[in-house]
C-alpha positions in Angstrom: 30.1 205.5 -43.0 27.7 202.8 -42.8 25.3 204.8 -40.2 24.8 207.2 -43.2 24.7 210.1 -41.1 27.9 211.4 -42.9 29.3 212.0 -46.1 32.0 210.0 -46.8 34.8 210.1 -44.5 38.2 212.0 -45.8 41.5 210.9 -44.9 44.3 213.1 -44.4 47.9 211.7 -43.6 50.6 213.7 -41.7 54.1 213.5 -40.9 55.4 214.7 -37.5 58.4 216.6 -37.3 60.4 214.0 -36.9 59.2 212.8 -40.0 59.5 209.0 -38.4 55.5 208.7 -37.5 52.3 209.4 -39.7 49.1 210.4 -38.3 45.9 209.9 -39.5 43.5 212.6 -39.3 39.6 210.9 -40.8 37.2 214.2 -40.9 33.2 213.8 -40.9 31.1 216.1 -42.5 27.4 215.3 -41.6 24.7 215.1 -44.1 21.8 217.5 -44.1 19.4 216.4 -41.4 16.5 216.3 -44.2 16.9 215.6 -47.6 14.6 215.4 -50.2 15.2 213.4 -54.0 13.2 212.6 -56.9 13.9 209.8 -59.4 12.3 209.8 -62.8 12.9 207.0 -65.0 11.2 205.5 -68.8 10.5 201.5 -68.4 9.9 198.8 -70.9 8.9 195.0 -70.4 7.0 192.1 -71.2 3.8 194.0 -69.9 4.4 197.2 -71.0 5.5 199.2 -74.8 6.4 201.8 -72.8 5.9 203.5 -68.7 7.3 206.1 -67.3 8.0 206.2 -63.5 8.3 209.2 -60.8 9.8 208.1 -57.7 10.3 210.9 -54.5 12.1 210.2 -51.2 12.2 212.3 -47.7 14.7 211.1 -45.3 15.6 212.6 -41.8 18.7 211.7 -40.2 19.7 211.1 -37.3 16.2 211.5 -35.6 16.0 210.9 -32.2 19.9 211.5 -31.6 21.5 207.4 -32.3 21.9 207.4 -36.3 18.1 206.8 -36.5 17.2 207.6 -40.3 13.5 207.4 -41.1 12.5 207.4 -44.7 9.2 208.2 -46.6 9.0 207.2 -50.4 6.4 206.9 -52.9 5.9 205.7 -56.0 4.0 206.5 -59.3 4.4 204.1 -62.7 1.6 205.2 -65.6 2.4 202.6 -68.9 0.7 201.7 -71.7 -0.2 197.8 -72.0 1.0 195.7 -74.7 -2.4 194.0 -74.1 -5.8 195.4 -75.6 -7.6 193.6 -72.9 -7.9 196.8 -70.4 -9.0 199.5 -72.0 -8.3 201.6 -75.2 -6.4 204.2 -73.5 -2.8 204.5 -74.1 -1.7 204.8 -70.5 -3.8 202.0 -69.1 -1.6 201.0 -66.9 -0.8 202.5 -63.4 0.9 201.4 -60.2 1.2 203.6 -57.0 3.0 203.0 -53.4 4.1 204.4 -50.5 6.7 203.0 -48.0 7.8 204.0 -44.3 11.1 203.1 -42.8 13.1 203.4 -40.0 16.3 202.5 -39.3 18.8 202.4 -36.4 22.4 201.1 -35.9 21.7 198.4 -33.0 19.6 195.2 -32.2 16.4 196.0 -31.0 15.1 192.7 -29.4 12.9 192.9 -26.1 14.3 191.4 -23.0 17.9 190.5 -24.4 20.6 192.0 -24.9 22.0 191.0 -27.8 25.5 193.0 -27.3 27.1 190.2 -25.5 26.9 188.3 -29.0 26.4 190.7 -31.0 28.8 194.3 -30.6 29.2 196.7 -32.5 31.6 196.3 -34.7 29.5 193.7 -36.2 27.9 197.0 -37.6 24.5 195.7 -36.5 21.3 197.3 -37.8 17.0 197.2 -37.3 14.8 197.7 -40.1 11.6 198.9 -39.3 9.2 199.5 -42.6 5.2 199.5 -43.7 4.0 199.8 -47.1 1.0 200.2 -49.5 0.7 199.4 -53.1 -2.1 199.5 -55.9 -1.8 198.2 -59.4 -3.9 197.9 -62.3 -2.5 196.2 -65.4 -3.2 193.1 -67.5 -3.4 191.2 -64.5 -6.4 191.0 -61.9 -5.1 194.1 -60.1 -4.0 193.9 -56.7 -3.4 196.2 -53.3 -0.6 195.3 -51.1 0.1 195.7 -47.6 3.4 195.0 -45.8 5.2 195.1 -43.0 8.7 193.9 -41.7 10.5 193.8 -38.8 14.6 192.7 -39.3 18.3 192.5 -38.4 21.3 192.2 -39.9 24.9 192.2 -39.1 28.5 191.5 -40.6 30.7 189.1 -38.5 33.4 189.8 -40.8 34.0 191.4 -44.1 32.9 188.4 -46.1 30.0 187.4 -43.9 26.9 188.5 -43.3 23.5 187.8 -41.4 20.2 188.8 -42.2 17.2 187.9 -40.1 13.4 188.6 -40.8 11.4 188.6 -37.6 8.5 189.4 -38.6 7.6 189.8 -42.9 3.8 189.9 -43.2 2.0 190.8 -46.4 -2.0 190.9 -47.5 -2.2 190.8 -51.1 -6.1 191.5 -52.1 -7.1 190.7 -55.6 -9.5 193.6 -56.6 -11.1 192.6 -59.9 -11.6 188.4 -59.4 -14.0 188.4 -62.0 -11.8 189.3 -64.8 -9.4 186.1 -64.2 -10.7 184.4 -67.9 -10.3 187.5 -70.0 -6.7 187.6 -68.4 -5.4 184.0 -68.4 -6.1 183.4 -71.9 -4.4 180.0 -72.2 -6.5 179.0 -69.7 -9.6 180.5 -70.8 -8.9 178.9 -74.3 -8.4 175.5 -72.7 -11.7 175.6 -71.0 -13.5 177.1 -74.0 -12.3 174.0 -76.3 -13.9 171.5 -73.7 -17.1 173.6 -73.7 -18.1 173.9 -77.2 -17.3 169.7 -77.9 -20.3 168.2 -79.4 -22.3 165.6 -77.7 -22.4 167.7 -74.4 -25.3 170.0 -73.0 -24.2 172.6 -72.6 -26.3 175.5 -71.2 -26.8 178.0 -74.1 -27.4 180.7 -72.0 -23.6 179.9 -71.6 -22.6 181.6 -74.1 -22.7 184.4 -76.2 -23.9 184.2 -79.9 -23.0 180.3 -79.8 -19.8 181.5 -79.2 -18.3 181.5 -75.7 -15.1 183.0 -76.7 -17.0 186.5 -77.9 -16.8 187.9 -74.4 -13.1 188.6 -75.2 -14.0 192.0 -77.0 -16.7 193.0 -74.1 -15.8 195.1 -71.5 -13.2 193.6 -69.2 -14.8 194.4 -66.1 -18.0 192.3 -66.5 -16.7 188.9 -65.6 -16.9 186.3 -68.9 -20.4 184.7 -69.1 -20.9 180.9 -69.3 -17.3 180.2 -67.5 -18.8 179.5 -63.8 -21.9 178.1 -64.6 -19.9 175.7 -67.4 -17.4 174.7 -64.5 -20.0 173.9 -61.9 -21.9 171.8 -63.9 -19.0 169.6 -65.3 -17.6 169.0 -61.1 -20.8 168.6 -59.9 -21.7 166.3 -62.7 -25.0 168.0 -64.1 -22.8 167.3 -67.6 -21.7 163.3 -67.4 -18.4 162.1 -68.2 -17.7 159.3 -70.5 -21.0 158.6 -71.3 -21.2 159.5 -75.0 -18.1 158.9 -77.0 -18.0 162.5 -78.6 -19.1 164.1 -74.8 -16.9 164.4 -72.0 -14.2 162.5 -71.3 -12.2 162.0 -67.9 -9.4 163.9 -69.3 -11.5 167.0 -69.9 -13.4 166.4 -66.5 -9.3 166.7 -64.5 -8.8 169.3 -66.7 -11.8 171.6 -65.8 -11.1 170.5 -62.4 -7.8 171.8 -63.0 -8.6 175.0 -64.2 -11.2 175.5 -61.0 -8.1 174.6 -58.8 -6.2 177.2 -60.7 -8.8 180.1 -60.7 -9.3 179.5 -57.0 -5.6 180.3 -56.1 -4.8 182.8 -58.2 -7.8 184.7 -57.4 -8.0 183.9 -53.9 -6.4 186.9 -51.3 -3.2 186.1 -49.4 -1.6 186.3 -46.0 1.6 185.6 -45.7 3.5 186.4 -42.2 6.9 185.0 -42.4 10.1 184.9 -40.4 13.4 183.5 -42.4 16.9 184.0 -42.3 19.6 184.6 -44.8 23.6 183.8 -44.6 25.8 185.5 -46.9 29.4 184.5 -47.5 32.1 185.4 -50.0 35.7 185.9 -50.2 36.0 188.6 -53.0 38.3 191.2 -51.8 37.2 194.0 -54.4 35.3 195.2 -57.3 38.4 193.8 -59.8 38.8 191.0 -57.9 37.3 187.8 -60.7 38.9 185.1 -58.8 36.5 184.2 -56.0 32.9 182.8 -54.6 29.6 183.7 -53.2 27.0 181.5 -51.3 24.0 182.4 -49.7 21.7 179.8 -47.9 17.6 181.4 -47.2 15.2 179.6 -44.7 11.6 180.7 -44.4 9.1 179.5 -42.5 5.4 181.0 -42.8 2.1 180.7 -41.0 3.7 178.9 -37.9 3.0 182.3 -35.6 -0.3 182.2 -36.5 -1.0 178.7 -36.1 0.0 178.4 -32.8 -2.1 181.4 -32.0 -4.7 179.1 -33.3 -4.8 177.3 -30.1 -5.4 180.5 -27.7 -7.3 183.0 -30.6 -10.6 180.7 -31.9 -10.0 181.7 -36.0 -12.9 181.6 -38.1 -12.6 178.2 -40.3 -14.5 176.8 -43.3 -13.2 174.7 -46.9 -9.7 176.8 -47.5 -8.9 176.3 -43.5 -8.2 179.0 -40.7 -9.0 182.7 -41.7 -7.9 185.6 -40.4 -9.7 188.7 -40.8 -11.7 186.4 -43.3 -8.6 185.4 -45.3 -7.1 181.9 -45.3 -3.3 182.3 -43.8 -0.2 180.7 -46.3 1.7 178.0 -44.3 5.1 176.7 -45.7 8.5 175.5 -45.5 11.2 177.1 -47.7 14.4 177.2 -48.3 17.1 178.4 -51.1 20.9 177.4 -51.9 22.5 180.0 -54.5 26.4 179.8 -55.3 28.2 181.9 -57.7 31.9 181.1 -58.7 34.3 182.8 -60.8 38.0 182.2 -61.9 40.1 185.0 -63.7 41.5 183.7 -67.0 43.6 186.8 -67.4 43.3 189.5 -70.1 40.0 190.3 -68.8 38.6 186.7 -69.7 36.5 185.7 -66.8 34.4 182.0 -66.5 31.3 182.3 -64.1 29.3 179.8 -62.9 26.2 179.8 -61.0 23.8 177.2 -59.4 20.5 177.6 -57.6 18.3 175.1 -55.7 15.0 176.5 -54.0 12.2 174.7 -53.0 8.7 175.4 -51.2 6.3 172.7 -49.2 2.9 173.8 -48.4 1.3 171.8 -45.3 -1.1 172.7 -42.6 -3.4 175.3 -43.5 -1.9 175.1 -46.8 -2.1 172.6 -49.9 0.2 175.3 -52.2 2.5 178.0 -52.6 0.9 181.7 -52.6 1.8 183.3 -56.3 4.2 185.3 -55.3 6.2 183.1 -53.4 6.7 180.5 -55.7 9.3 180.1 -58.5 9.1 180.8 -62.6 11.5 179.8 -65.5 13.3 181.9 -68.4 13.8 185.5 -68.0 17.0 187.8 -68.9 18.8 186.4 -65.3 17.6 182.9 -65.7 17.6 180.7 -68.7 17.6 183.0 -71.2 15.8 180.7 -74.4 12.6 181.3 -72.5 11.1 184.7 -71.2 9.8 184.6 -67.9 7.2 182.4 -66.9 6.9 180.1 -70.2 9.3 177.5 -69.0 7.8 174.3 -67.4 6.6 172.8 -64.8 8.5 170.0 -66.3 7.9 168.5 -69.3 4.8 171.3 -70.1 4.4 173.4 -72.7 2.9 176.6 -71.9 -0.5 175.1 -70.2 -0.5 178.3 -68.4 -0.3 182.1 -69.4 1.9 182.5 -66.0 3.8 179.2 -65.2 5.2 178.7 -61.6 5.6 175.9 -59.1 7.5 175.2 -55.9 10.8 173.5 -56.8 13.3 174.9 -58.6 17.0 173.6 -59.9 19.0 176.6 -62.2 22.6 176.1 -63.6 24.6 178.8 -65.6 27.9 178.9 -67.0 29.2 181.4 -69.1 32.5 182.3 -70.4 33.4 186.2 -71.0 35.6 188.1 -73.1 36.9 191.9 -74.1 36.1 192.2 -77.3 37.2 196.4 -78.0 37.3 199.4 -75.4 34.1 198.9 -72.8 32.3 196.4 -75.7 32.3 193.1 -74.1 31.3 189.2 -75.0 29.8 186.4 -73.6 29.2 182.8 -74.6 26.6 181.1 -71.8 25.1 177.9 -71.4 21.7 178.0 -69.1 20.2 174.5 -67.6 17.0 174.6 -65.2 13.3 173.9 -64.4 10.6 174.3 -62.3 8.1 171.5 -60.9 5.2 171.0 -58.6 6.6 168.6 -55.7 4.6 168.3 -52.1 1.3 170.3 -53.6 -1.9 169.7 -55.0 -1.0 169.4 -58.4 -0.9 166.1 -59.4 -0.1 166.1 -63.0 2.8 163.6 -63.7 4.1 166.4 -66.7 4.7 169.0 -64.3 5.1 167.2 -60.8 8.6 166.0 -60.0 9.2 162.5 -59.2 12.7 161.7 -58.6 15.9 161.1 -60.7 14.3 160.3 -63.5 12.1 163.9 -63.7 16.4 165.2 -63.3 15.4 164.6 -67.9 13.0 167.5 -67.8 15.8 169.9 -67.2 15.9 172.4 -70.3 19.0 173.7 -71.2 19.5 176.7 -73.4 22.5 178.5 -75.3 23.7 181.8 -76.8 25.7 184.8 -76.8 25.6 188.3 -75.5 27.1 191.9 -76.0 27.3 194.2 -72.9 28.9 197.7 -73.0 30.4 198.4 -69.7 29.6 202.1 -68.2 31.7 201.9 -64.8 28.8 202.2 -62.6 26.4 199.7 -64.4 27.1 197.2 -67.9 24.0 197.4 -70.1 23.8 193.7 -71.7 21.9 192.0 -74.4 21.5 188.2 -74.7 20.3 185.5 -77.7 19.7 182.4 -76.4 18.4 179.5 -78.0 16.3 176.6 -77.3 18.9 173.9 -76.9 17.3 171.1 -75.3 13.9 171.7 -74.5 11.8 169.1 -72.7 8.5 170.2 -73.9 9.2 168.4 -77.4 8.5 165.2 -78.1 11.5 162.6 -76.8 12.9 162.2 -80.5 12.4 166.1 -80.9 14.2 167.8 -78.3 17.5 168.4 -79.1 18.4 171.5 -81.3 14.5 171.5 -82.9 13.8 175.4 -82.1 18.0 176.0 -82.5 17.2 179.4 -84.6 17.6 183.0 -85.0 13.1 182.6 -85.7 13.0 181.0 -82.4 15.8 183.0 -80.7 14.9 184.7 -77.8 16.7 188.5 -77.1 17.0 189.4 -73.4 17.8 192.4 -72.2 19.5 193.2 -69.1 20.9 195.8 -66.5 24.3 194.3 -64.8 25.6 190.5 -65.0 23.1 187.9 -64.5 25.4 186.5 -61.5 
């Protein structure tokens, strides 16, 4: 069954005609040596009012006569932003993708033969895939390239083995100059600094005195005054501290900040990887509510390359060794996850979860790529915060997109029947993110031992979920219990209110 070259097996049991022994007689049907299948599907998020999203798949089975099944699937999402900062369209949104894999039931490893430690009733298994993405949104838009190279294998029915030889992706940022009229937080931050009085400030700067005009202009001419205003206040053509109503040191880090910021997030990434994940659980079936789950993740990225450093002469200048003109991501990271339930009875089930992930850029590195690091809040997270607008730390929404490279998450929550498929939940969510090992050095959003452990933010609610079989549909209110970004005498039960409620929407149990 797993080599999905058949349908699912059917078995058929026999007496003989001594009606003392039963045979078993398991028939295979195979599946159609090409198939072809279209998804179509309407989407709503944070981004988005509304997308729709046309997904079609080719398969062929069985290719070169070993199970091999190669795949070819692509990818089309049109939306409209809930933004105005693209364009006036109503689909201004569009992603498209393609992806190639191949698969085959065995280790494929050069040299070794992997049998001896590794048979086949381990159901082992190499992935093969490439893949190509484009995007424009509210973000900078980005092309993606990928490739990966893995194994994986089950020892047993409760473990399993996943291992990534190879996982390299080149993420190219195509519209840098747009990062200000996107990352408005930001952009409001430095625009506050700019127009203090006592400074002077270039007028040609900005745009009717007014450097945040540039918001209504077209979004593909890069913000006027931003670049020039940044430059001159690190390279100290505007002095700091020199005129009480000027600049002070505080807004001389934070431009510096904000540089820091623009640089990373704008900069293009490669990332080649290996890691490898361990699975292990002891549930025995889909009603079983009595059991655990753990899975440990170790990554290591940029390693391969840096030791090809020493025979390959890589072009180098201020962000390190480039390849193919783009500085390479090295890091160390690794992930705890555990998810335990216990069965109440009656259908009342408590779940917890706990998470603990953490990233350390060094080498060619002095951070986390983007999309490798961690967020807070979201509908499988803590769920009094929506994605991204929890922390670092004790910060409160510095950032329009807020990530960092440690992460510490902690769920409980109890549920209940309440009529027919309706079900309840009661939850409790505790968590943050911080910046630990990088080159962020703010002591709000940095973590710096037991004592940073107060910054945790821990919210509460209830949920509804209607279970259809095959999937539950879920909605959550949380509420901002304890929240870290308030002031010390603040923090507990401030924002605890249906105004300040946040409803999260979901597809299946958060863990």
């Amino acid at each position: 069954s797993s080599l999905n070259v058949f349908k699912y097996p059917t078995l058929i049991f026999e007496e003989d005609s001594t009606r003392s022994k039963l045979t078993a007689n398991i028939y295979l049907a195979e599946r159609p040596k090409y198939s072809f299948s279209t998804n179509l599907d309407a989407t709503q998020s944070n981004i988005q009012k509304f997308g729709v999203a046309f997904s079609p798949s080719l398969q062929w089975r069985n290719l070169f006569k070993g199970a091999e099944n190669l795949s070819l699937s692509g990818r089309l999402n049109v939306g409209s932003s809930r933004e105005d900062i693209v364009d006036k369209q109503f689909f201004n949104l569009l992603e498209y993708g393609a992806d190639l894999k191949l698969d085959f039931p065995r280790i494929w490893f050069p040299l070794i033969n992997t049998k001896k430690f590794i048979p086949n009733y381990m159901l082992p298994r190499t992935s093969t895939s490439l893949g190509f993405s484009s995007q424009k949104n509210i973000g900078l838009d980005k092309r993606t390239f990928n490739g990966i190279l893995g194994y994986n294998w089950t020892p047993t029915n409760f473990t399993k083995n996943n291992v990534e030889l190879f996982n390299v992706q080149y993420v190219k940022n195509v519209n840098e100059d747009r990062f200000f009229n996107v990352y408005r937080n930001t952009y409001d931050r430095l625009n506050i600094i700019a127009q203090k009085d006592g400074i002077a400030v270039d007028d040609s700067y900005f745009v009717d005195g007014d450097l945040s005009t540039p918001a209504e202009v077209d979004p593909e001419i890069q913000t006027p005054g931003t670049t020039g205003f940044i430059n001159d206040v690190i390279n100290g053509t505007l002095p700091v501290g020199t005129d009480p109503n000027g600049l002070t040191t505080d807004d001389f880090n934070n431009v510096k900040s904000i540089s820091e910021r623009e640089k990373r997030l704008t900069e293009n990434n490669l990332i080649f990887t290996s890691n490898y994940t361990f699975n292990k659980n002891n549930r025995k079936g889909p009603t079983d509510n009595n059991f655990y789950q753990f899975r440990f993740k170790f990554e290591s990225a940029g390693n391969f390359l840096s030791a090809l450093s020493y025979v390959i002469p890589f072009e180098e200048d201020d962000r390190g060794l480039l390849v193919f003109g783009v500085p390479y991501s090295q890091y160390l990271k690794t992930e705890y996850d555990y998810v335990k339930y216990w069965d109440l009875a009656k259908g009342n089930v408590l779940a917890f979860h706990s998470f603990l992930g953490i990233a350390v850029p060094y080498g060619n590195s002095d951070n986390i790529p983007f999309v490798r690091s961690y967020f807070g809040g979201g509908s499988n997270d803590n769920r009094a915060w929506r994605p991204y607008s929890l922390g670092p730390g004790r910060t409160d929404l510095v950032n329009d997109f807020n990530e960092a490279n440690l992460k510490i998450a902690l769920n409980l929550e109890y549920r209940f029947p309440i009529t027919g498929n309706f079900k309840g939940a009661l939850f409790a969510d505790a968590g943050n993110i911080w910046n630990v090992f990088d080159n962020v050095d703010d002591p709000e959003a940095t973590f710096n031992g037991l004592k940073s452990l107060k910054d945790i933010a821990l919210g509460s609610g209830f949920g509804i979920r209607y279970d259809f079989t095959y999937f539950v549909l879920r909605g959550d209110l949380g509420f901002k219990t304890y929240n870290p970004a308030e002031e010390s005498s603040k923090r507990w039960f401030r924002d605890y209110n249906f105004s300040n409620s946040v409803l999260q929407i979901g597809i299946n149990y958060p863990f």
